[in-house]
N, CA, C and O atoms as a GROMACS GRO file, in nm:
protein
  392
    1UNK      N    1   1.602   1.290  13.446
    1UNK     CA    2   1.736   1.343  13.434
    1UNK      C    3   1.727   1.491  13.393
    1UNK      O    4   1.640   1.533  13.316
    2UNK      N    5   1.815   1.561  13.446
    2UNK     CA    6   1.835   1.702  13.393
    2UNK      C    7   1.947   1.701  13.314
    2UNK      O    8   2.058   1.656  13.344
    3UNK      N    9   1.911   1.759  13.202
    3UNK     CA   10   1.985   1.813  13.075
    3UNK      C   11   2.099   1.950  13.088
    3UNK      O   12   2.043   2.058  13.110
    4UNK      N   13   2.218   1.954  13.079
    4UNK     CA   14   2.291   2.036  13.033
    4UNK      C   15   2.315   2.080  12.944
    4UNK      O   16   2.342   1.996  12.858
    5UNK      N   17   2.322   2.204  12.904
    5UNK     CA   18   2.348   2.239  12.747
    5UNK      C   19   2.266   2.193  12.632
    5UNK      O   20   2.303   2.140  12.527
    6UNK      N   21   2.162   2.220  12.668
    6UNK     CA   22   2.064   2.160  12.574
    6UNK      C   23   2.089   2.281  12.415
    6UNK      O   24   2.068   2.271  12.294
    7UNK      N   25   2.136   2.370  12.495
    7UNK     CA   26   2.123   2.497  12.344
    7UNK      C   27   2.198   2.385  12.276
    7UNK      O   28   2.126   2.350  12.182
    8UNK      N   29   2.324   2.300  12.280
    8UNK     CA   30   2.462   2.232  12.180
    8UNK      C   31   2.334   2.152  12.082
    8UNK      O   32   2.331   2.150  11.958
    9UNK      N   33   2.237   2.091  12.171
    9UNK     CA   34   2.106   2.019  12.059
    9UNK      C   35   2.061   2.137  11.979
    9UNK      O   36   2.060   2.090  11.866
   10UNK      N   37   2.029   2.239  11.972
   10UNK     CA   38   1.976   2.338  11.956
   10UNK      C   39   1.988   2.389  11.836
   10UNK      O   40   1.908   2.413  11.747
   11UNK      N   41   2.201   2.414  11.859
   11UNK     CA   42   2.251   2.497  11.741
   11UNK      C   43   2.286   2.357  11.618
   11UNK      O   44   2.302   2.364  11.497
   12UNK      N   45   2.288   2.265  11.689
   12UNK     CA   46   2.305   2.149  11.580
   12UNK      C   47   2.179   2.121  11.485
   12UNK      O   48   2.170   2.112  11.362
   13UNK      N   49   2.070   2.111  11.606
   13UNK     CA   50   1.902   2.122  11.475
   13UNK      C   51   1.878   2.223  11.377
   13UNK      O   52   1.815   2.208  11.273
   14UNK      N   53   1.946   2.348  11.428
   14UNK     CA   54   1.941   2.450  11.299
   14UNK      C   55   2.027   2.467  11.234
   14UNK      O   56   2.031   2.567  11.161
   15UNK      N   57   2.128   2.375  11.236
   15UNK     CA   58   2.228   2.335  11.105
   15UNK      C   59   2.197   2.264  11.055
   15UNK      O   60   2.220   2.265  10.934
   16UNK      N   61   2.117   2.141  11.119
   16UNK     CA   62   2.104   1.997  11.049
   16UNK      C   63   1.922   1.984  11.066
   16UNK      O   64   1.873   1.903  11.144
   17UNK      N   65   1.839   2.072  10.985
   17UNK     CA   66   1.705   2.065  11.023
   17UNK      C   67   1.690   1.896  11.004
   17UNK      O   68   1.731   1.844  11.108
   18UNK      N   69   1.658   1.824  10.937
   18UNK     CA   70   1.693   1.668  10.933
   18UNK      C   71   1.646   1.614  11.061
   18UNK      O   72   1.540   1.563  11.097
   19UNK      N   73   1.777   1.645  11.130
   19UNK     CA   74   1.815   1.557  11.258
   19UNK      C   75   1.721   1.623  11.344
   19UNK      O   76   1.769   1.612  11.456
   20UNK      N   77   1.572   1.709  11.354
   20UNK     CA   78   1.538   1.759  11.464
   20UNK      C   79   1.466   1.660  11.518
   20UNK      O   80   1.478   1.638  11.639
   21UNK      N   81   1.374   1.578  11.437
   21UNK     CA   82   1.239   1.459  11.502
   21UNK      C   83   1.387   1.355  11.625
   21UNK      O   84   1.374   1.378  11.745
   22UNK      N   85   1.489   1.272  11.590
   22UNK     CA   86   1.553   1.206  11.638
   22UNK      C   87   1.629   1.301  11.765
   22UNK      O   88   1.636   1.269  11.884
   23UNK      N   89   1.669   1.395  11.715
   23UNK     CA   90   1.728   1.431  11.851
   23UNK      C   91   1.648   1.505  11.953
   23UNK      O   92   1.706   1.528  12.059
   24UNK      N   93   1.500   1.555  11.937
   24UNK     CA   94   1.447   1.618  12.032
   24UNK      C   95   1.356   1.477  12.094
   24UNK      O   96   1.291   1.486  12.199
   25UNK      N   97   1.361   1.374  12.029
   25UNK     CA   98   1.281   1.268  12.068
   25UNK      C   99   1.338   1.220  12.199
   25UNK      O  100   1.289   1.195  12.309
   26UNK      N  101   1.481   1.213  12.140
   26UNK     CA  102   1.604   1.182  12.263
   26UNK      C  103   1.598   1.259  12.336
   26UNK      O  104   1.543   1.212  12.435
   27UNK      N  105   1.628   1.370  12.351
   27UNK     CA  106   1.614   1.479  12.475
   27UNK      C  107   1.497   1.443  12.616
   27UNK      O  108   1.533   1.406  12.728
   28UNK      N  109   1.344   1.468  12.571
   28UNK     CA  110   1.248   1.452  12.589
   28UNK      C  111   1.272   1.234  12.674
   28UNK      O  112   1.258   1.198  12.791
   29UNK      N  113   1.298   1.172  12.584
   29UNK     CA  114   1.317   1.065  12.659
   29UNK      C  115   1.409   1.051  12.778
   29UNK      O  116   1.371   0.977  12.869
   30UNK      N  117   1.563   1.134  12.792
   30UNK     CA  118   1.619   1.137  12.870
   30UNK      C  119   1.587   1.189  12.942
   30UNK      O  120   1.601   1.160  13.060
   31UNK      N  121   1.530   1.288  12.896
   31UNK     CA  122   1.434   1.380  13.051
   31UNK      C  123   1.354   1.336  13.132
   31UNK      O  124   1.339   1.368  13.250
   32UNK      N  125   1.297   1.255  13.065
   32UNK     CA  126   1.208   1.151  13.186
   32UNK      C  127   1.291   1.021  13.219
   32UNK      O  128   1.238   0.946  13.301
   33UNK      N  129   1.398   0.988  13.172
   33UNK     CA  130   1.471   0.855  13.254
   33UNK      C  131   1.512   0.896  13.408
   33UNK      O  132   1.494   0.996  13.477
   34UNK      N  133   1.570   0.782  13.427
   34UNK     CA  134   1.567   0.756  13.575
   34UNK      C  135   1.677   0.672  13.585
   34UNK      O  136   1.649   0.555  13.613
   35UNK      N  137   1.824   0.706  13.566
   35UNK     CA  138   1.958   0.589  13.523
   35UNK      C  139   2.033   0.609  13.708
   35UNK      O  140   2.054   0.698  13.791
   36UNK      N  141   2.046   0.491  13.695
   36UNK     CA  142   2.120   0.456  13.844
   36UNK      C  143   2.287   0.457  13.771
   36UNK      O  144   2.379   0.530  13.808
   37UNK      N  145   2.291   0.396  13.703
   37UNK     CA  146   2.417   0.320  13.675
   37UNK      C  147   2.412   0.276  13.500
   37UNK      O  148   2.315   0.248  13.429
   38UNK      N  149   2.585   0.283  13.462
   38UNK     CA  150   2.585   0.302  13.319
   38UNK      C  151   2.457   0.183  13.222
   38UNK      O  152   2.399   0.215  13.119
   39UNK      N  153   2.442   0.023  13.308
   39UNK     CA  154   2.376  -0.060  13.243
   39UNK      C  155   2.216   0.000  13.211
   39UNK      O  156   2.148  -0.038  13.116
   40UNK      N  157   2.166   0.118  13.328
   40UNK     CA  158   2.081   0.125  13.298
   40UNK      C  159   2.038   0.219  13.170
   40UNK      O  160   1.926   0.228  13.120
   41UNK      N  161   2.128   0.268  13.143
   41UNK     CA  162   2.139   0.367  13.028
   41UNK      C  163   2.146   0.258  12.941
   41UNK      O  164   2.032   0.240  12.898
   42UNK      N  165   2.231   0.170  12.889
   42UNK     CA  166   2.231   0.106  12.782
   42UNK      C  167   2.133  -0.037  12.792
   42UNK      O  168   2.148  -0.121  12.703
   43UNK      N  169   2.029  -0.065  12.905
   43UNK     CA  170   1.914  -0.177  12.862
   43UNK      C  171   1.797  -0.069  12.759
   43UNK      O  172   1.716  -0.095  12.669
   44UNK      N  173   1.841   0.060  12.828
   44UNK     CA  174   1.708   0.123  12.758
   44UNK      C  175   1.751   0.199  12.565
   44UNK      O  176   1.675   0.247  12.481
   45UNK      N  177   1.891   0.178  12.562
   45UNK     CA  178   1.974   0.220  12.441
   45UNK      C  179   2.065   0.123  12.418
   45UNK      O  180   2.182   0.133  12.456
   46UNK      N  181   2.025   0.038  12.365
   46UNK     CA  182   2.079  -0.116  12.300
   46UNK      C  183   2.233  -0.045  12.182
   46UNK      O  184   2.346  -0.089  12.165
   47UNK      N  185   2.187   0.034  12.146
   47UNK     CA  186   2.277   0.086  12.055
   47UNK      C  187   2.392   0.227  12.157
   47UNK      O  188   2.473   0.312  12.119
   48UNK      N  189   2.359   0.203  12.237
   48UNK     CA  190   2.448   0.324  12.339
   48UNK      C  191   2.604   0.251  12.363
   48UNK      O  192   2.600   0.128  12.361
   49UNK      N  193   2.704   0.296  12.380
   49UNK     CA  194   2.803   0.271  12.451
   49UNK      C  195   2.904   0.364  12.476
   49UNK      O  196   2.944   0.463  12.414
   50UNK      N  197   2.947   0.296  12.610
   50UNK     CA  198   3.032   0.361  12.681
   50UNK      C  199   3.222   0.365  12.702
   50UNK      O  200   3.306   0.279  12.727
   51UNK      N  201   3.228   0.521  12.675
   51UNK     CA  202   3.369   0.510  12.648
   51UNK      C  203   3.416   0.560  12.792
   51UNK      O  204   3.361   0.656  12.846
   52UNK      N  205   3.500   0.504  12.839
   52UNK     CA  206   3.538   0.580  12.980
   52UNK      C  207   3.432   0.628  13.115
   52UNK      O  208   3.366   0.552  13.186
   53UNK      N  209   3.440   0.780  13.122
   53UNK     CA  210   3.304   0.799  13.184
   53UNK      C  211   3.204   0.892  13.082
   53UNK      O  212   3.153   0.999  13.116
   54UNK      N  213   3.193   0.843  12.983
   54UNK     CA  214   3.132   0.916  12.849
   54UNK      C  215   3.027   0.774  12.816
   54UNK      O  216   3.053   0.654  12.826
   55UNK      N  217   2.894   0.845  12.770
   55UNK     CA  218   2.781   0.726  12.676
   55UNK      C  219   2.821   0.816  12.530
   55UNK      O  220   2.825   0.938  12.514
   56UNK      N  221   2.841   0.736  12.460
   56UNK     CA  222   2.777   0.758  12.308
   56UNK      C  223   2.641   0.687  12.261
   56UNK      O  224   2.625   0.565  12.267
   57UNK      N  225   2.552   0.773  12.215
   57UNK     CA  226   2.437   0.779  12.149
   57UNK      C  227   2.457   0.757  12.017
   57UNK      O  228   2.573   0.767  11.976
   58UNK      N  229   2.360   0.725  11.930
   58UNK     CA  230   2.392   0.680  11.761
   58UNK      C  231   2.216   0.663  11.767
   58UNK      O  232   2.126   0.600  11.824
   59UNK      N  233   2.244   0.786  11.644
   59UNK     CA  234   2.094   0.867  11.578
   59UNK      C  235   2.145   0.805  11.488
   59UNK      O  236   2.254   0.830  11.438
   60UNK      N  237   2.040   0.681  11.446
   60UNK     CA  238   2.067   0.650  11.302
   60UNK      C  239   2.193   0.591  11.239
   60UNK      O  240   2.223   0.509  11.326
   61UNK      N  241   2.250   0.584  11.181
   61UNK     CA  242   2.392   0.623  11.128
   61UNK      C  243   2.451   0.767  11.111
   61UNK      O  244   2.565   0.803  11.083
   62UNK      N  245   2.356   0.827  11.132
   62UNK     CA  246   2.376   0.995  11.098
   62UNK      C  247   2.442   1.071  11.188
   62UNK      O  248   2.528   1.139  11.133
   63UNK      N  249   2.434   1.090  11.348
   63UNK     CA  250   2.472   1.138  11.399
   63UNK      C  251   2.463   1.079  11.562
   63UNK      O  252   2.371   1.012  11.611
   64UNK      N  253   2.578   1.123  11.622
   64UNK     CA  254   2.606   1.119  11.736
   64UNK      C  255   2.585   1.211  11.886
   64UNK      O  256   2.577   1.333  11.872
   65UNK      N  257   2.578   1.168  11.994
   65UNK     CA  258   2.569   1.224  12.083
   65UNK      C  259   2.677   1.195  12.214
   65UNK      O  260   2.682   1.077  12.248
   66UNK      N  261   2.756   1.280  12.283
   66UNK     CA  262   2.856   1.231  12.353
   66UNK      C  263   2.809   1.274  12.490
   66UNK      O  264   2.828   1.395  12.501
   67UNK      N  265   2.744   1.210  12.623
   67UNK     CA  266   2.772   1.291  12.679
   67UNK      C  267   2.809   1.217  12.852
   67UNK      O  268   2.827   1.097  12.875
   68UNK      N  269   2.811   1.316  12.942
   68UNK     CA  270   2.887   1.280  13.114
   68UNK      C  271   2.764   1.260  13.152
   68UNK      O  272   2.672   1.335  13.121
   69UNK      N  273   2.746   1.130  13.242
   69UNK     CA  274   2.639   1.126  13.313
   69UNK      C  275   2.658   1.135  13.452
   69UNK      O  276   2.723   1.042  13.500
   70UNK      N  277   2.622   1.217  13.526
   70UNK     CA  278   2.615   1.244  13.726
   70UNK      C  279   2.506   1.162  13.736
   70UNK      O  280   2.400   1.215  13.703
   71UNK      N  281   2.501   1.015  13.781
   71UNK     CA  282   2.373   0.909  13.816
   71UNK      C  283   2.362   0.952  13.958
   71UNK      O  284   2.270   0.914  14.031
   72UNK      N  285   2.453   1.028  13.994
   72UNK     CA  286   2.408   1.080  14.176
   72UNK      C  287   2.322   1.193  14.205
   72UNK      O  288   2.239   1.201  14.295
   73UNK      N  289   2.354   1.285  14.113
   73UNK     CA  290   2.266   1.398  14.141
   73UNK      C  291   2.155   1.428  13.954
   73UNK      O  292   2.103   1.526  13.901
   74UNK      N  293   2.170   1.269  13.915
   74UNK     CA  294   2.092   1.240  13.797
   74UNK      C  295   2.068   1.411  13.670
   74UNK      O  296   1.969   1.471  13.628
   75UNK      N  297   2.227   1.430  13.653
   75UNK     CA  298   2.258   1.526  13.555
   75UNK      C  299   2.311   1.495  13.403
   75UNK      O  300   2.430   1.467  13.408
   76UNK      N  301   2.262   1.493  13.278
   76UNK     CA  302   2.319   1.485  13.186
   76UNK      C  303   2.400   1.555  13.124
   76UNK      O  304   2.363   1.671  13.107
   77UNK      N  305   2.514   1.524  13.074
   77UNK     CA  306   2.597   1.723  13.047
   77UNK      C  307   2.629   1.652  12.858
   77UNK      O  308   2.689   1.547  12.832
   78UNK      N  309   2.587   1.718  12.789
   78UNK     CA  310   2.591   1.686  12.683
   78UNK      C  311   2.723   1.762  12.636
   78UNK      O  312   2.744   1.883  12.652
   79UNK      N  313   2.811   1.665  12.574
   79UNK     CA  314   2.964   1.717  12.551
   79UNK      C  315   2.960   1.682  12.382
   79UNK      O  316   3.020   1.774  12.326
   80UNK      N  317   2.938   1.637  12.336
   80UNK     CA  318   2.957   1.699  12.192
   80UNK      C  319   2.764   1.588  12.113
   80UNK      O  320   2.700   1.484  12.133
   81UNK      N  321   2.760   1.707  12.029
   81UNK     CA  322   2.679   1.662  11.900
   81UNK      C  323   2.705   1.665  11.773
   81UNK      O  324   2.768   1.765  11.738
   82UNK      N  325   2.683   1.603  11.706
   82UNK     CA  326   2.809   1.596  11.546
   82UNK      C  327   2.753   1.457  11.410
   82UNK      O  328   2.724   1.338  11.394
   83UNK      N  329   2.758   1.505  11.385
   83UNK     CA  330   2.715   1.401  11.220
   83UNK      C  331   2.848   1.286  11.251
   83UNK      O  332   2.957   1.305  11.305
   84UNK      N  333   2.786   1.157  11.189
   84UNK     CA  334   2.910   1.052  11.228
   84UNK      C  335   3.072   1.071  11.150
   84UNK      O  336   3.171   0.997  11.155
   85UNK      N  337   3.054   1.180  11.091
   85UNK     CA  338   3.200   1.159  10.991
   85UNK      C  339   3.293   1.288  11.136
   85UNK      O  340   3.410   1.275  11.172
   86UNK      N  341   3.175   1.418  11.199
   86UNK     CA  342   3.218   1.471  11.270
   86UNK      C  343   3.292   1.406  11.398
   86UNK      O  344   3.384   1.453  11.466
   87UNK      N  345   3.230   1.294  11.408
   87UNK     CA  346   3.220   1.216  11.561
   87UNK      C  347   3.372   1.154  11.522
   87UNK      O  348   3.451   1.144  11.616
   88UNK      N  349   3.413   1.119  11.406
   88UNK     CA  350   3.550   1.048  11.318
   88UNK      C  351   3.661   1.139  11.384
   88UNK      O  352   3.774   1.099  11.410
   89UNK      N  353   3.638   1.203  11.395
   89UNK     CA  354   3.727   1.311  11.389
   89UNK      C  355   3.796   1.370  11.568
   89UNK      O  356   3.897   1.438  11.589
   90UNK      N  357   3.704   1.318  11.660
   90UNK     CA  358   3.698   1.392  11.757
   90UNK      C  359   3.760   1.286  11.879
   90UNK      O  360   3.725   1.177  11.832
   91UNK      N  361   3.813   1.264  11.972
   91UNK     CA  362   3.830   1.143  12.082
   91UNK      C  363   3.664   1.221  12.165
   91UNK      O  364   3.610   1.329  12.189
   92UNK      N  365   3.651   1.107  12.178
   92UNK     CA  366   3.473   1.106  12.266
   92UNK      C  367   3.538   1.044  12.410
   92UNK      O  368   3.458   1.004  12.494
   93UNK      N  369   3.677   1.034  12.436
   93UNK     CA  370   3.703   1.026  12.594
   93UNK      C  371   3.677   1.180  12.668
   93UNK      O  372   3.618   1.213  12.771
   94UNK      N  373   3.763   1.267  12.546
   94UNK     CA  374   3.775   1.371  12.608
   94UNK      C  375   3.734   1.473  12.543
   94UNK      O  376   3.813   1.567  12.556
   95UNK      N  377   3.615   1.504  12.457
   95UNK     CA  378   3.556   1.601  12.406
   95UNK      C  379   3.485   1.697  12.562
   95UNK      O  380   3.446   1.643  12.665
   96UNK      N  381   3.486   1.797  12.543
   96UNK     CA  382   3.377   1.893  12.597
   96UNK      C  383   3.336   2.004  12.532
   96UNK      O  384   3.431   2.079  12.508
   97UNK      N  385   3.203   2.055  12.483
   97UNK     CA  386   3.180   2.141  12.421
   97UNK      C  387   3.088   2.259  12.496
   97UNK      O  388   3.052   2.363  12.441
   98UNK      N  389   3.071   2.237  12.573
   98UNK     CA  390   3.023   2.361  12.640
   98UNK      C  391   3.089   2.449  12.798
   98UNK      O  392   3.035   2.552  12.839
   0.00000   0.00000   0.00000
């Protein structure tokens, strides 16, 4: 998969040094997936789910990941990253952050 907006991981690791091992682990794994279709995203992320045409990710209890998946031209567009009290706050139908 190709990654969009990878800087949004970026500026979040150098706010939240913490969260860098979990979210660059994720990056790096999505980069090498291979998702046809939403199930295949969530056999390989048991803890993933899907709101609309949005996956949410869950680092931990700590933080979240929102993002659009193109399974046709296999593009990830990462639409918001945020600590879970941030994620409280936000509708994850319709966030976009970049």
């Amino acid at each position: 998969m190709r990654i969009i907006a990878r800087r949004t991981l970026v500026e979040f690791m150098e706010l939240h040094p913490d969260s860098k091992a979990q979210l660059e682990a994720w990056y790096y794994e999505v980069r090498k997936a291979d998702w046809e279709k939403p199930s295949d995203v969530l056999g390989q992320y048991s803890r993933a789910s899907t709101i609309g045409d949005r996956v949410v990710f869950r680092k931990g209890n700590d933080y979240r990941i929102v993002v659009r998946i193109n399974y046709k031209i296999q593009v990830v567009y990462i639409c918001f990253v945020g600590t879970h009290a941030e994620y409280d706050r936000i509708d994850p139908s319709t966030v976009w952050n970049y």
